[in-house]
N, C-alpha and C positions, 0 to 999 in steps of 0.2 A: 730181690723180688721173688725170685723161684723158691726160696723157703717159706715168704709170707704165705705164697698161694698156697704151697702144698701143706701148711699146717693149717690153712682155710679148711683146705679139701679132705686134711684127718679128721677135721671135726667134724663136718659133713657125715663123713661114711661113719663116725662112730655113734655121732645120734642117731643118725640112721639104723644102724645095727642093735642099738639098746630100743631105740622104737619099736623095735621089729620083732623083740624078745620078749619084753614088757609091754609093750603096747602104747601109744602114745601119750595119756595120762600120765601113768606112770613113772614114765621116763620123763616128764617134765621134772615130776616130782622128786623124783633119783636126782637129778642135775640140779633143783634148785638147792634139796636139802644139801648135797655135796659143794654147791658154790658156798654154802651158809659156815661150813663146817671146815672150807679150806679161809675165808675171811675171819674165823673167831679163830684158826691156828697162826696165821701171820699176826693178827691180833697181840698174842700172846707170843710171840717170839720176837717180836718188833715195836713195843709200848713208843720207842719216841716214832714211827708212822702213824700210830692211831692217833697219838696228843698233837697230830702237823694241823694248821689251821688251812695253808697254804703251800702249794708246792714249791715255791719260791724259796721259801722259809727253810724248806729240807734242803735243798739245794745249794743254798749257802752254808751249808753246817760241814765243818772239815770232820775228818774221823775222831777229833778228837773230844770233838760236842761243842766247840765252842766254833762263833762265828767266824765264818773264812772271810778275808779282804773281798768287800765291794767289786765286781770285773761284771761290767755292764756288757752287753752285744754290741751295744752303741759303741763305746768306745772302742769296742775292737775292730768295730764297722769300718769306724770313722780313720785308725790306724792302716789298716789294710782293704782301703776301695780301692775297686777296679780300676777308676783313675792313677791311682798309683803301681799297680801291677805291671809289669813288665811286659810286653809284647812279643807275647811267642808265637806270634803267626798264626794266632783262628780268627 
């Protein structure tokens, strides 16, 4: 959680600081054009992220491109519930 916050709190102080240089217009327009220009470089470095319909769909795909065996949450739920866990004294 101390990283979440403090990369909250870089961002903060960096708009902040690009506001404060450019003016608040501006620095919109700096941050969108730059979010437009880092999404058309992943784009292009990553053609099977942009062809994903679904994230599901990425996330069954082994490194090798082709699809990884089915492993549901459910069934790993349903292997290792609490009811079966051992009792370590909390």
């Amino acid at each position: 959680m101390l990283f979440i916050g403090a990369s909250n709190e870089l961002g903060e102080f960096e708009s902040g600081i690009t506001a404060a240089l450019l003016g608040t217009v501006p620095a919109v327009m700096v941050g969108g054009v730059g979010t437009l220009l880092v999404v058309g470089w992943w784009m292009k470095l990553f053609p099977p992220l942009r062809k994903a319909d679904k994230f599901s769909a990425m996330a069954s795909r082994s490194k090798t491109g082709t699809p990884a065996p089915h492993t549901s949450r459910h069934r790993w739920a349903s292997r290792h519930s609490e009811a079966q866990a051992p009792d370590n004294g909390w």
